[in-house]
PLY file of the C-alpha trace (Angstrom):
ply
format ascii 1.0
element vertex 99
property float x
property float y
property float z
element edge 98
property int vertex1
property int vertex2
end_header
76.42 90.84 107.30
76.61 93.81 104.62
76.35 92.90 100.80
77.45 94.98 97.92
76.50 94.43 94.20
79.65 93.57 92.25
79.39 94.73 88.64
82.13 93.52 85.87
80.96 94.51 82.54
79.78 91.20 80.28
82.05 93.23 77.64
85.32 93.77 79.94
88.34 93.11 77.81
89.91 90.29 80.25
86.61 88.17 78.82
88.97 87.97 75.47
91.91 85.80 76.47
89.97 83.99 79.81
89.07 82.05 77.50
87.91 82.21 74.14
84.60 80.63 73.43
83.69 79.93 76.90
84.63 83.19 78.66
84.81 83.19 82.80
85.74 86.27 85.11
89.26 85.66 85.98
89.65 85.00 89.48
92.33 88.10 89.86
88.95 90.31 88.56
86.83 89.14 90.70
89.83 89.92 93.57
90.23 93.47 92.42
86.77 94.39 91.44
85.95 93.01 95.59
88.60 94.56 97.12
88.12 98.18 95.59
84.63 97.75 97.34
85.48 96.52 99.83
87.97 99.55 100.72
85.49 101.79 99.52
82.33 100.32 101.71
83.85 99.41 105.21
86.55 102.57 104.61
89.53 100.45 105.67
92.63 100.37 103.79
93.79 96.68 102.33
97.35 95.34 103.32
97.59 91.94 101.37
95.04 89.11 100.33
95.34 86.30 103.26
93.54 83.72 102.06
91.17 83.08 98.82
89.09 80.39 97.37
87.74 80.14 94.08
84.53 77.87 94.12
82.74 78.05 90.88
82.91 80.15 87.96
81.80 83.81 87.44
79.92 84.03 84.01
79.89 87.55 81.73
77.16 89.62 82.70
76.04 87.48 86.00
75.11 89.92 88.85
77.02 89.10 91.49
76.56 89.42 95.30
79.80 90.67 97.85
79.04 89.94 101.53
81.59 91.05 104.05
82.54 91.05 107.61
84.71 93.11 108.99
86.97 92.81 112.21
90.17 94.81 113.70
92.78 92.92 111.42
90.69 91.41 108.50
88.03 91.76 106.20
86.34 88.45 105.41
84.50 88.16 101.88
81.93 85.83 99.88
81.13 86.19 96.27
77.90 84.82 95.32
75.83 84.44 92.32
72.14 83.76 94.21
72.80 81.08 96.01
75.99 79.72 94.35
79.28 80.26 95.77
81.75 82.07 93.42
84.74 82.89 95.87
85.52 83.60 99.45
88.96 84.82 101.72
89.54 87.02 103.73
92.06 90.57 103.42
94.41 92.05 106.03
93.53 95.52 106.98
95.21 98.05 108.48
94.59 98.99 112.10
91.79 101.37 112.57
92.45 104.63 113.23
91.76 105.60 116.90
89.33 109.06 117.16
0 1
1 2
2 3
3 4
4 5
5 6
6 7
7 8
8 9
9 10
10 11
11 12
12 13
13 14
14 15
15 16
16 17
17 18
18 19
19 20
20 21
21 22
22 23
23 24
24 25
25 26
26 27
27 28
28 29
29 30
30 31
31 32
32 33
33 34
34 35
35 36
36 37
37 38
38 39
39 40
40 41
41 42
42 43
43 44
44 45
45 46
46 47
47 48
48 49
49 50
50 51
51 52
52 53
53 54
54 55
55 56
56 57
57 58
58 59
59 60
60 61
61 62
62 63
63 64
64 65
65 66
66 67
67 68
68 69
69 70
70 71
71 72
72 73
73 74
74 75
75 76
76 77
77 78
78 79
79 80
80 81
81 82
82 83
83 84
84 85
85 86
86 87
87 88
88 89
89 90
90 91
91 92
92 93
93 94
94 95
95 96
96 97
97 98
C-alpha cells in the first residue's frame, strides 16, 4: 500500500477557531489536505467523499502518515500518526482513462 507524508502547518490559520487553547486539525483539513494528494499521487480525479471516519485527533505540527489504495471506482485512505489512527474513507474516482 503507498503512503504519502501529509504536512499541515502547526501555524495554519484554521488552528485559531478549532479551538482555542487546545487546537486540533479540523477534520474538513485533514479531508482536503488528503484528497489534493491523493489526486496528485495516484493521478485520478476525485468525484465526491463516500465514506469518512474520524478516529482520533490530529495535533498542530504532528507528522502525519496517508496510506492509500486505489481501485477502478474508489480511492480508499488511512491517516495515521505512527501507529494511531487519525481518519479513514474512501473517495469516488472517476473512471480511468483507457490508452
Amino acid at each position: 500500500m503507498p503512503s504519502l507524508a501529509l504536512r499541515i502547518a502547526s501555524d495554519h490559520p484554521a488552528f485559531a477557531g478549532h479551538f482555542p487553547g487546545r487546537p486540533i486539525v479540523p477534520g474538513v483539513l485533514l479531508l482536503d489536505t488528503a484528497v489534493l494528494a491523493l489526486e496528485s499521487a495516484a493521478g485520478v480525479v476525485t468525484q465526491g467523499l463516500a465514506a469518512a471516519k474520524f478516529l482520533s485527533p490530529a495535533l498542530p505540527g504532528e507528522a502525519l502518515t496517508l496510506d492509500y489504495e486505489l481501485d477502478d471506482a474508489a480511492l480508499r485512505f488511512e491517516i495515521r500518526c505512527d501507529t494511531r489512527k487519525v481518519a479513514s474513507g474512501r473517495f469516488d474516482v472517476a473512471p480511468l482513462a483507457s490508452p
